[in-house]
MIBAMAR-52709 format. One record per residue (C-alpha): z, y, x; residue in one letter. Coordinates in nm, 3 decimals, decimal comma. Each point is the difference from the previous one (the first is absolute). Layout:
REC        w        v        u  residu
REC        Z        Y        X       a
...
# end
This chain:
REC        w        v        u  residu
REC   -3,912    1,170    2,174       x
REC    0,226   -0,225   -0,204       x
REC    0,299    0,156   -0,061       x
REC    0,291    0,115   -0,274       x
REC    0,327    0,228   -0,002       x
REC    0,249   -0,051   -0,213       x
REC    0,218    0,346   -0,037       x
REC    0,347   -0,100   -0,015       x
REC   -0,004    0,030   -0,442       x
REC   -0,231   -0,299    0,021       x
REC    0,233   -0,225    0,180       x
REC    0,317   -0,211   -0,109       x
REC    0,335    0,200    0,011       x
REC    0,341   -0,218   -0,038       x
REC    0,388    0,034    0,052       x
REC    0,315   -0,195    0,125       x
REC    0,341    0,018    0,025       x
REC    0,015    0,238   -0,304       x
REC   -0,246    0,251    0,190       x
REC    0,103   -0,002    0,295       x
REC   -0,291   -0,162    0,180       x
REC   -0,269    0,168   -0,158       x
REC   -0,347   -0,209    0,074       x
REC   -0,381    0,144   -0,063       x
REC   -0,227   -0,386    0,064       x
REC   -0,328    0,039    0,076       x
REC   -0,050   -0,346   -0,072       x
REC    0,246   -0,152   -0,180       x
REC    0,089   -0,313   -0,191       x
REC   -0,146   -0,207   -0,283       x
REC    0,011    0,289   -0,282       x
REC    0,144    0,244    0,152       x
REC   -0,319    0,240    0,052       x
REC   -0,062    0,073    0,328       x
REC   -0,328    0,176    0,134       x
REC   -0,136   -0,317    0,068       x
REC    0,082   -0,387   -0,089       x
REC   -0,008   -0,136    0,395       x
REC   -0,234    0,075    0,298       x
REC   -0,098   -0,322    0,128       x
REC    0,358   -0,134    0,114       x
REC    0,175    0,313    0,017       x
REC    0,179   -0,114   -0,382       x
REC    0,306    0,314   -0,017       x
REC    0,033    0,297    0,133       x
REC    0,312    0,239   -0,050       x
REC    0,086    0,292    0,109       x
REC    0,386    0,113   -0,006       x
REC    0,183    0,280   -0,013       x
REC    0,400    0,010    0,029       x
REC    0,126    0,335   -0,018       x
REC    0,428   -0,123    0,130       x
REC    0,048   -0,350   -0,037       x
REC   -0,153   -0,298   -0,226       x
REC    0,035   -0,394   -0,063       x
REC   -0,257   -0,296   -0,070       x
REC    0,226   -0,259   -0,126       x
REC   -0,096   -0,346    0,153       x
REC   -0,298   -0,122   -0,185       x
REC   -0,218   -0,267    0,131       x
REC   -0,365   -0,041    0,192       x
REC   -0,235   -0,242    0,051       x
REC   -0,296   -0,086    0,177       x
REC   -0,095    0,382    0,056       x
REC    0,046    0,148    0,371       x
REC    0,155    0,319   -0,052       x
REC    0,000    0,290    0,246       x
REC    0,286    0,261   -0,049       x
REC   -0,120    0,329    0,212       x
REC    0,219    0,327   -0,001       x
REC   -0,116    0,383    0,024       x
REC    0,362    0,087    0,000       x
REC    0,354   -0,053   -0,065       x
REC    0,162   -0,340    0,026       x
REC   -0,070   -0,360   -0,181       x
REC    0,214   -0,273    0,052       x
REC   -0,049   -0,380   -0,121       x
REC    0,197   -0,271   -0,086       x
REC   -0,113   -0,403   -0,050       x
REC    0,137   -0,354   -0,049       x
REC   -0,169   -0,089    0,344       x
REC   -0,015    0,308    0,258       x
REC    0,281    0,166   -0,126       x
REC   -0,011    0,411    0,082       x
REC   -0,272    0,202    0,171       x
REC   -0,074    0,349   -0,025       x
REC   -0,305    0,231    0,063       x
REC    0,028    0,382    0,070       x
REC   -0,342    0,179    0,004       x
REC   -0,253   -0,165    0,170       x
REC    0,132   -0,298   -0,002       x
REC   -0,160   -0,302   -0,234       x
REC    0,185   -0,310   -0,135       x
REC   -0,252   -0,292   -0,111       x
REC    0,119   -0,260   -0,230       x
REC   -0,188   -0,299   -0,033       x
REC    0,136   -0,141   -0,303       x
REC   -0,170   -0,391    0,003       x
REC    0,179   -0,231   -0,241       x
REC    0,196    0,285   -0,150       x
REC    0,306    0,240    0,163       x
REC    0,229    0,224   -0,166       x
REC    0,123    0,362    0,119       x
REC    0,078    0,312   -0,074       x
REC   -0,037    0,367    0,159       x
REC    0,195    0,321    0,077       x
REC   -0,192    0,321    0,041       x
REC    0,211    0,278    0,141       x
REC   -0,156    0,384    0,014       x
REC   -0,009    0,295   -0,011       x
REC   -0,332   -0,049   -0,120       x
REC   -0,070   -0,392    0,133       x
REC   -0,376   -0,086   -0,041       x
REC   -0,168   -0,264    0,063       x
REC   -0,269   -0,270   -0,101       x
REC    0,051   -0,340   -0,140       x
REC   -0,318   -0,224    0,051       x
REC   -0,058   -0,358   -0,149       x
REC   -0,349   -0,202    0,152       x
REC   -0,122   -0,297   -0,158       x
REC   -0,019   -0,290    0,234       x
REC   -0,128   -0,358   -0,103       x
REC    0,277   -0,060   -0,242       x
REC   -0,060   -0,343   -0,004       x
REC    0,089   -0,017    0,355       x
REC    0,261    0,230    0,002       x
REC    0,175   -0,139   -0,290       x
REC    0,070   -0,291    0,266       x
REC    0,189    0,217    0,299       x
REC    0,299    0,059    0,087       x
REC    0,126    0,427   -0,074       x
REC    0,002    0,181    0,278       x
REC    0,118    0,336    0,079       x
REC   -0,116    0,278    0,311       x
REC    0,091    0,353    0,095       x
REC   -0,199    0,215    0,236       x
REC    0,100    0,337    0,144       x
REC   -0,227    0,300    0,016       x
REC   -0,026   -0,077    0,388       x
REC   -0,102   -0,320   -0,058       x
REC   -0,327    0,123   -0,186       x
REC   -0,304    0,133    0,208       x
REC   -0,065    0,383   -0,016       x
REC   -0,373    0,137    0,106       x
REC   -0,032    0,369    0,057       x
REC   -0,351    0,169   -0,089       x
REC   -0,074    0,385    0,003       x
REC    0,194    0,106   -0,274       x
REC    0,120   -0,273   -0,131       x
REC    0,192   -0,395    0,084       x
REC   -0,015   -0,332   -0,182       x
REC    0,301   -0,207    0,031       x
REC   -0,169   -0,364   -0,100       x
REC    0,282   -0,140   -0,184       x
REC   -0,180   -0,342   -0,121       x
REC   -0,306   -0,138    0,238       x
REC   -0,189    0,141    0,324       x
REC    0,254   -0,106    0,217       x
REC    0,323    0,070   -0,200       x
REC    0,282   -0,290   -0,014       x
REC    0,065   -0,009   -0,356       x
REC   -0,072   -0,371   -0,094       x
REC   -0,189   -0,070   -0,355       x
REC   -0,205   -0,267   -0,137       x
REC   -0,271    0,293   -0,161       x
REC   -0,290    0,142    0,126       x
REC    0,133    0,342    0,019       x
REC   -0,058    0,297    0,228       x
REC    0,301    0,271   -0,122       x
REC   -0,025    0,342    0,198       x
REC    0,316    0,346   -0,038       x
REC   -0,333    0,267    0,084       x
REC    0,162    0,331    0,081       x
REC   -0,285    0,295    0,044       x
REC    0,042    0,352    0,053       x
REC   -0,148    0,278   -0,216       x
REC   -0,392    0,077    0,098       x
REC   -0,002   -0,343    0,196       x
REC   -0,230   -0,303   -0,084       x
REC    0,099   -0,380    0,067       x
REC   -0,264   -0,275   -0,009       x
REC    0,007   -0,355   -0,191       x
REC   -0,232   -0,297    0,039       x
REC    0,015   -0,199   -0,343       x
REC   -0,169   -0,307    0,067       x
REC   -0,201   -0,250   -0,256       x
REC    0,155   -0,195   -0,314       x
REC    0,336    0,278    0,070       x
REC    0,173    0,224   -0,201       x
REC    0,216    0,333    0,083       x
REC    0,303    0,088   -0,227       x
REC    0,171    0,306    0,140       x
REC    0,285    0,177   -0,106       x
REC    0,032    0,397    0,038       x
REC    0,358    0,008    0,130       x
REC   -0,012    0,388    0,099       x
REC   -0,289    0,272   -0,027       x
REC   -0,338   -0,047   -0,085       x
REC   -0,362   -0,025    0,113       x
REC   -0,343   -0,141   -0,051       x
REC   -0,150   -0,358    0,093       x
REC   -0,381    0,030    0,073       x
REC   -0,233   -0,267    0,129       x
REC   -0,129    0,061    0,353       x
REC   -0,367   -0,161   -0,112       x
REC   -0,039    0,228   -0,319       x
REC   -0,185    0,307   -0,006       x
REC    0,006    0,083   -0,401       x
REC    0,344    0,163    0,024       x
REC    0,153   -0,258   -0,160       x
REC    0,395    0,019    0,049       x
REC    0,339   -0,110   -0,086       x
REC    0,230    0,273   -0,091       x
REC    0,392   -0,091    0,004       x
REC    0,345    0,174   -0,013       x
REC    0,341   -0,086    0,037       x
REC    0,138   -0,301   -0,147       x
REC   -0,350   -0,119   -0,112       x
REC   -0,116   -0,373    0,064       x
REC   -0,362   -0,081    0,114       x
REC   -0,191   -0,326    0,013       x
REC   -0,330   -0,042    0,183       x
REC   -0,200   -0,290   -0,011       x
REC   -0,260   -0,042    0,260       x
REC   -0,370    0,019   -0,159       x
REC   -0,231   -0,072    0,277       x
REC   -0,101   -0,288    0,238       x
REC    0,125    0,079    0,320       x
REC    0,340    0,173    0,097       x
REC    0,063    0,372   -0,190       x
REC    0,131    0,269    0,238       x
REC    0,234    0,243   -0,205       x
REC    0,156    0,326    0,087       x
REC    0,317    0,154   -0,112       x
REC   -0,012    0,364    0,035       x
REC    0,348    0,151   -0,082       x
REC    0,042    0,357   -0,186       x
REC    0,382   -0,011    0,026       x
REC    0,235   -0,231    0,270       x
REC   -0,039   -0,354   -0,140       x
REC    0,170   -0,320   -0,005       x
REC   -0,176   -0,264   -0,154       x
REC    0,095   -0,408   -0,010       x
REC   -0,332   -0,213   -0,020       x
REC   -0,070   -0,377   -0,025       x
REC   -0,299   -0,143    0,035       x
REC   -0,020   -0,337   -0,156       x
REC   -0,325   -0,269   -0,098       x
REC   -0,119    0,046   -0,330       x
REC   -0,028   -0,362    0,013       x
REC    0,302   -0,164    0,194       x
REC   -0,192   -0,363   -0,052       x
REC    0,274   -0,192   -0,238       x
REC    0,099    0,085   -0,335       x
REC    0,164    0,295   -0,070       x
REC    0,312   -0,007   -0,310       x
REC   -0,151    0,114   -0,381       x
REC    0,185    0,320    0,008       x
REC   -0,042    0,241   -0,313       x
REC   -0,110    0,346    0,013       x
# end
C-alpha cells in the first residue's frame, strides 16, 4: 500500500471577497501550502465554501484547463469571449484557458460549494490555442448505480467533458456499511477528496491488515506500488461522497516547476 491522508489542518486554507468565499486547497499554489505540491497534472485543487453570496473579480488564466464542479448552490461566470454561463449543482463549467482569458465568478448560496480544478496540459502547446469555454449539465454526465452506492463519471469513461489531460474524475456516493470497488492501474495515482462522511480504503490483494483510515474533509493520495493493476475497496462507516481523479504520475511532457 502506498498511500497518505492529509486531515484538513494539513492542507492550504484561503479567503476572498473579504471572507466571504472561504477556501480549504488541498493542493494549492506556488507557496501557498497545500497537502501536496501537484499529483502528476492535477496542479490546484480548491475547495469553496460560500455561505450567501461572493465575487472573484476578473483575473486572468492561462494555459491551465480548469474544471469548475458544484456540490451546491449557484456559480455563475463571466469572460471576454463566452460571455455568461452558469452551473447549479451538478453541473461543471470547463475553461480551457490557451493563450490566456480573463473572467470572473459569482457564487450565490445558502451554503454554495463546489470544486475548482486546474490540470496541467503541454503548456507549450496550449500556450498556442485559442480559449475556449464549455458547460455541461448534471444530465449530461453518466451516472452508474452499484449496491449501495453510484458513480457519476464526470471526466473520462464515457463522459462528454472535453480536456487535453489524462484524467479519469469520478462524484462516488456510498451508503453506510456498503463497499465500492476501484481498479488503479500502473504508473497512476488516486487523489480523493472526503466531501461528506468517512471510511477506510484497503487493498483487495493485502492480507497484513494494512488500511487507510479517513474522515470528513480529509484528502488521500494513493500511488499504485505494484506491477499489474491494484484492486481497492472503499468500505464506508458513515454515507459518503467522495470526488476522485485518477491521473498518470507521469503525463509524458514536462510538467511547470511549481513550489511546495
Amino acid at each position: 500500500m502506498r498511500g497518505e491522508v492529509y486531515t484538513p489542518d494539513k492542507q492550504g486554507r484561503s479567503v476572498m471577497d473579504d471572507g466571504r468565499i472561504i477556501e480549504l486547497r488541498p493542493i494549492a499554489l506556488s507557496g501557498e501550502g497545500g497537502a501536496v505540491t501537484r499529483v502528476g497534472p492535477l496542479f490546484y485543487w480548491s475547495w469553496l465554501g460560500v455561505p450567501l453570496e461572493g465575487h472573484a473579480p476578473m483575473h486572468r488564466h492561462q494555459g491551465f484547463e480548469v474544471v469548475t464542479y458544484m456540490i451546491q448552490g449557484k456559480t455563475v461566470h463571466q469572460d471576454e469571449y463566452s460571455g455568461h454561463k452558469e452551473a447549479v449543482a451538478g453541473d461543471l463549467l470547463l475553461m480551457r484557458s490557451g493563450s490566456g482569458i480573463q473572467h470572473e465568478e459569482w457564487y450565490t448560496g445558502p451554503d454554495a460549494e463546489g470544486f475548482q480544478i486546474w490540470l496541467e496540459p503541454h503548456l507549450r502547446n496550449a500556450l498556442k490555442q485559442n480559449p475556449a469555454y464549455r458547460q455541461y449539465i448534471s444530465d449530461q454526465l453518466p451516472v452508474l448505480p452499484f449496491d449501495g452506492g453510484s458513480r457519476k463519471i464526470i471526466i473520462g469513461d464515457g463522459s462528454p467533458v472535453d480536456v487535453s489531460v489524462d484524467v479519469h474524475m469520478i462524484d462516488l456516493q456510498v451508503l453506510a456499511g456498503h463497499k465500492a470497488a476501484y481498479e488503479l492501474k500502473p504508473g497512476r495515482m488516486l487523489a480523493a477528496l472526503a466531501v461528506r462522511g468517512g471510511g477506510v480504503w484497503y487493498r483487495d490483494s493485502e492480507n497484513d491488515g494494512s488500511m487507510l483510515p479517513f474522515l470528513h474533509r480529509d484528502f488521500m493520495v494513493i500511488e499504485h506500488g505494484s506491477e499489474g493493476p491494484e484492486g481497492w475497496s472503499l468500505l464506508a462507516s458513515d454515507d459518503i461522497r467522495m470526488i476522485l481523479i485518477d491521473v498518470p504520475r507521469d503525463p509524458g511532457y514536462p510538467l511547470y516547476a511549481k513550489r511546495p
